[in-house]
ZALUMZA-42461 format. One record per residue (C-alpha): x negated, y negated, z; residue number from 1. Coordinates in steps of 0.001 Angstrom, whole numbers, plus 524288, in hexadecimal, padded with zeros to 5 digits. Layout:
<atoms>
{{X Y Z} NUM};
...
</atoms>
This chain:
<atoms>
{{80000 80000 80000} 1};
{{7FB13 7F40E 7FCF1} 2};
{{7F8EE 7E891 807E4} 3};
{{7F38C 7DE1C 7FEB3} 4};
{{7F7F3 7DAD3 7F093} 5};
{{7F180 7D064 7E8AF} 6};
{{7F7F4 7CB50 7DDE6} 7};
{{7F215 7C113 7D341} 8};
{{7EB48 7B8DA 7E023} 9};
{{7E44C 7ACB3 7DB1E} 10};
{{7DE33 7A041 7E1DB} 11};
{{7DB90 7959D 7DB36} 12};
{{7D385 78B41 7E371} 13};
{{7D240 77E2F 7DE00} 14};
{{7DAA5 77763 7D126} 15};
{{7D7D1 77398 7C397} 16};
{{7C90E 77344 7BF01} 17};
{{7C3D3 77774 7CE77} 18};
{{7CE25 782A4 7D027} 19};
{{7C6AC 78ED1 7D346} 20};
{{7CE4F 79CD2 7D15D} 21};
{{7CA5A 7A4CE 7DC85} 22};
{{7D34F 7AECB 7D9BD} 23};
{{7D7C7 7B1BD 7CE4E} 24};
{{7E3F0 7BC59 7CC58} 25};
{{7E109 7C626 7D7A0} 26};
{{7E814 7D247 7D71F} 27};
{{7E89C 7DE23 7E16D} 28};
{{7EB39 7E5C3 7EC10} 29};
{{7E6D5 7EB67 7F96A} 30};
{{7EB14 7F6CA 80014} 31};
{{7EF26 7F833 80D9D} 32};
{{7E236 7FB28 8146E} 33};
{{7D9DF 7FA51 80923} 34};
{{7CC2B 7F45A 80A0B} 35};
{{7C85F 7EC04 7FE79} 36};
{{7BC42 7E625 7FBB3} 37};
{{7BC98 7D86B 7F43D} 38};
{{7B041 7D4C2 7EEAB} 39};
{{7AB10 7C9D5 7E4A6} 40};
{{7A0DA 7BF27 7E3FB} 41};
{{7A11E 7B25F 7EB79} 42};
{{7ACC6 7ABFC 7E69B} 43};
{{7B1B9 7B663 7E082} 44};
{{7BF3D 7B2E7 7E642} 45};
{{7BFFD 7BDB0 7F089} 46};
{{7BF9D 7B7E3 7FC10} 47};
{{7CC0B 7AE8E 7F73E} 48};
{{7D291 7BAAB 7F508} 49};
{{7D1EB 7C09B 801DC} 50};
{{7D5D3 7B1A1 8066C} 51};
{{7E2B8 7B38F 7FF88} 52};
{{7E4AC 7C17F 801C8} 53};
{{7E3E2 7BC60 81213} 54};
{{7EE14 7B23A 80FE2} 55};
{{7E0AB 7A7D7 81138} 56};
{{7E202 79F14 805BF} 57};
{{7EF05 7A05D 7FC69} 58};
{{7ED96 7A407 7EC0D} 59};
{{7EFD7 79A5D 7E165} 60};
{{7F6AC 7A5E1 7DAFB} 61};
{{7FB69 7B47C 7DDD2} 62};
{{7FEFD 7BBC3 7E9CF} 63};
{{7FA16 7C2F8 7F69E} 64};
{{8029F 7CDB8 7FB47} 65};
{{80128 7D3BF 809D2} 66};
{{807F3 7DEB8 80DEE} 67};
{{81056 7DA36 802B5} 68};
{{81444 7CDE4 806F0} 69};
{{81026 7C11C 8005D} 70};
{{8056C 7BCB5 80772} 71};
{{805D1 7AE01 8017E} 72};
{{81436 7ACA0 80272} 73};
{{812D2 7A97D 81123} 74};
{{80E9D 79B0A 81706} 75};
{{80200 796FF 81AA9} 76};
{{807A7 7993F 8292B} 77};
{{80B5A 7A653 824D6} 78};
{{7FF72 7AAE9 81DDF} 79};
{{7F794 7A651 82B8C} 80};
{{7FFAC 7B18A 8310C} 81};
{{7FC7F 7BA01 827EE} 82};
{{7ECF6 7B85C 828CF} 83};
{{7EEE0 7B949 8379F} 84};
{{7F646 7C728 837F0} 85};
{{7F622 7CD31 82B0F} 86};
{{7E915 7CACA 823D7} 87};
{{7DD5F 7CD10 82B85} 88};
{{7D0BE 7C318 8252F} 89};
{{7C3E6 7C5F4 829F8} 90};
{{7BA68 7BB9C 824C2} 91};
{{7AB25 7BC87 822CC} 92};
{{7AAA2 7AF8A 82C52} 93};
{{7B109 7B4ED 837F4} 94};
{{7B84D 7A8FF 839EF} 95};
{{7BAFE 7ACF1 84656} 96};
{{7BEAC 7A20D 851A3} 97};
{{7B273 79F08 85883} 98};
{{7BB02 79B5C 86512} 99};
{{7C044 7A7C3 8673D} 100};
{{7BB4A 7B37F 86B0E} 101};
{{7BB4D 7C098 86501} 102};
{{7C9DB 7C42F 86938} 103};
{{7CE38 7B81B 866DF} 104};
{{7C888 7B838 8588B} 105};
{{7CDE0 7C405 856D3} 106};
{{7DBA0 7C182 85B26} 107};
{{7DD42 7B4DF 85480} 108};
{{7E6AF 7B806 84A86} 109};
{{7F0E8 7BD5E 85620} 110};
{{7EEE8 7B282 85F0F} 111};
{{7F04E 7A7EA 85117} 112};
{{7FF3C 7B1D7 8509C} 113};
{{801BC 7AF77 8608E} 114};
{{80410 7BEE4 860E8} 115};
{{7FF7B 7C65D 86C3C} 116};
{{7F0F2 7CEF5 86866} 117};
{{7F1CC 7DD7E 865D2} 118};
{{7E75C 7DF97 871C8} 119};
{{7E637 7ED18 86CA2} 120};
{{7E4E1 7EB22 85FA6} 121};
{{7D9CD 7DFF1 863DE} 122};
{{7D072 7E95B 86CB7} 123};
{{7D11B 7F303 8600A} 124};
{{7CBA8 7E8F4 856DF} 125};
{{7C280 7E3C3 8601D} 126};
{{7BEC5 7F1A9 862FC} 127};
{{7BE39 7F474 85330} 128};
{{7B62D 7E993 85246} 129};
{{7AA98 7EAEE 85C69} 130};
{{7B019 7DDD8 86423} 131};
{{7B281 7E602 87195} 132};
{{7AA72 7DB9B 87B97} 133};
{{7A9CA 7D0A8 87071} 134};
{{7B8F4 7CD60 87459} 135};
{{7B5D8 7C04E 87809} 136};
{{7A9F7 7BD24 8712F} 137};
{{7AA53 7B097 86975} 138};
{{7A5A1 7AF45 85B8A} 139};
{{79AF4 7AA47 85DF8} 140};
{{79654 7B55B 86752} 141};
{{79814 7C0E8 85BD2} 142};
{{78F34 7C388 8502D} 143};
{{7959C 7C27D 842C1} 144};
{{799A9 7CFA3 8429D} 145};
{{79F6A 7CE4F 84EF5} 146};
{{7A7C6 7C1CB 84BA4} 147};
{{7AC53 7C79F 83DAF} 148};
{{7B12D 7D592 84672} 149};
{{7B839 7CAA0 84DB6} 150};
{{7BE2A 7C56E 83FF7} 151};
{{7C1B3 7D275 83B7E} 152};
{{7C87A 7D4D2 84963} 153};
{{7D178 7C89B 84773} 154};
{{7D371 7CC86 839FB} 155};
{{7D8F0 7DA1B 84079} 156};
{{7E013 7D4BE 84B1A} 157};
{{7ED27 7D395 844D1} 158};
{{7EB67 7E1F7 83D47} 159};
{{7EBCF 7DBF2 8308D} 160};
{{7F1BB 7E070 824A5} 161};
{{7E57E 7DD6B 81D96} 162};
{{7D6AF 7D946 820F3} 163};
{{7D175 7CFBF 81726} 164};
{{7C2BA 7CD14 81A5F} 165};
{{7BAC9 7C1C7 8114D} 166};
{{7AB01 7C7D9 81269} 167};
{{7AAB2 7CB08 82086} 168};
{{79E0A 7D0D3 82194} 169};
{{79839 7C458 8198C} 170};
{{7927E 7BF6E 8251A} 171};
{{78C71 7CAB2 82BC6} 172};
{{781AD 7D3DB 82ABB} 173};
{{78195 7E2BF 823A3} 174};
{{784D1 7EACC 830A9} 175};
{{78CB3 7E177 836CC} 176};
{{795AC 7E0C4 828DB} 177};
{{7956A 7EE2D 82855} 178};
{{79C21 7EE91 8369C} 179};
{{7A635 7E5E0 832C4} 180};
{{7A91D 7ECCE 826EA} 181};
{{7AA3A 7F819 82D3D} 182};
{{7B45E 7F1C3 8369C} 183};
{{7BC56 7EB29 82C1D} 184};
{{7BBC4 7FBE9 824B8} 185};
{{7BFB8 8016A 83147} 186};
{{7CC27 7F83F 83279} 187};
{{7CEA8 7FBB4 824D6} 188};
{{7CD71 80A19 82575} 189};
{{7D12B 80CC2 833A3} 190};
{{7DBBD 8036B 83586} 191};
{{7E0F1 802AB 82632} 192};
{{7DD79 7F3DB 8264B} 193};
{{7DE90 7EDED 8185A} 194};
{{7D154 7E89A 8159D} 195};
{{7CB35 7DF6A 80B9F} 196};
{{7BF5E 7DAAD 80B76} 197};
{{7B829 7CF01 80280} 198};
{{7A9B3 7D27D 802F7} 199};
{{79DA7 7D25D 7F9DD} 200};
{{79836 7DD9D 7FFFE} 201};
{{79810 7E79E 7F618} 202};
{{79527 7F313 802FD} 203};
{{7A1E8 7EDA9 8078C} 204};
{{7A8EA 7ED78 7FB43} 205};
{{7A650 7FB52 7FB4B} 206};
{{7AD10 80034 806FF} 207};
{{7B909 7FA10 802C0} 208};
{{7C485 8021B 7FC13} 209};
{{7C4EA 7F9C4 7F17A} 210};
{{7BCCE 7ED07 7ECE4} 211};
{{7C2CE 7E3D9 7E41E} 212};
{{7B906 7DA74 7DCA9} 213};
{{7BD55 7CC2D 7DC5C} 214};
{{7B567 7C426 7D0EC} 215};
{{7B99F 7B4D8 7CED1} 216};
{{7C532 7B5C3 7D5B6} 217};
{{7C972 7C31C 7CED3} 218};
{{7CB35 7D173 7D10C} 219};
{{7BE1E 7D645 7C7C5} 220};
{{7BEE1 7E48F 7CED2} 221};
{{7C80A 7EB96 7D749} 222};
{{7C273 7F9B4 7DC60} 223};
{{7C639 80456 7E530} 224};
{{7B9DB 8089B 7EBDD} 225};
{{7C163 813EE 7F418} 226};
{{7CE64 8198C 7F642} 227};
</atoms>
């Protein structure tokens, strides 16, 4: 069953002589708890893709489907909602608050709601993600790898229909991107979390179950790397 559908998804930034097509007629879909690799040159018009698919930045033209509702039908008010409980974006900045500790970080998007926090669903993801004593560590008082575990946790509070995350190993080293690649796998595979993932890593790529091949704001390759 499909979670995602795609259909004819362009962005045009800019008008007249300066408009630039970032997009340009995108077409497909993603299956529920899939993990697809996007990958392309700087520019290529990926990461504006996963921007729209998250409900970030709206298309010029076409449509985003989620669990097969219009995803740009809703109000800017309404598509905050969205981000918050259905579409989980991990970032390769963090962007966490540097204020708040771990928890905190982590709970944002329930606190942003005013709901009460699944407590048990919280110590498992901490758990998952090698926090247990970092709790209420700062930002500033975790290594990268540390802070983007955080990321990934608030991107999981909510259980998300689908995690959307924009190069988030760009910023760390080999073993430390292989640990949170291995994290982001194990939510796919063990907890039949949608995934995709924009990357240049061509090692990452590879793990995926499909990589689709974006090229001046087009689909140039769409493959199935495993069933």
């Amino acid at each position: 069953m499909d979670i995602l559908t795609i259909q004819h998804l362009t962005k045009v930034y800019g008008s007249g002589a300066t408009a630039t097509r970032a997009l340009d007629d995108v077409s497909f879909s993603v299956a529920a708890g899939e993990f697809v690799a996007i990958v392309g040159s700087s520019g290529s018009g990926k990461s504006t893709l996963l921007h729209l698919m998250g409900g970030v930045d709206r298309p010029t033209s076409g449509s985003v489907f989620l669990n097969n509702n219009d995803v740009y039908a809703r109000n800017d008010e309404e598509l905050a909602v969205l981000r918050r409980r259905e579409v989980g974006i991990v970032y390769q900045f963090y962007n966490l608050i540097p204020v708040l500790d771990v928890v905190e970080n982590m709970t944002l998007p329930v606190a942003l709601d005013g709901r009460p926090v699944n407590q048990e669903r919280l110590t498992e993801l901490v758990r998952a993600l090698g926090l247990q004593g970092r709790e209420h560590h700062l930002p500033n008082q975790l290594s990268g790898g540390q802070q983007q575990r955080v990321a990934i946790g608030r991107a999981l509070m909510n259980a998300p229909s689908i995690l959307l995350a924009d190069e988030p190993t760009g910023n760390l080293d080999t073993r430390t991107s292989r640990e949170i690649m291995g994290i982001l796998r194990e939510s796919n595979t063990r907890l039949g979390q949608t995934l995709v993932v924009i990357t240049h890593d061509e090692d990452i790529a590879l793990t995926a179950d499909r990589v689709i091949a974006i090229e001046d704001g087009r689909i140039a390759r769409d493959e199935r790397i495993r069933k």
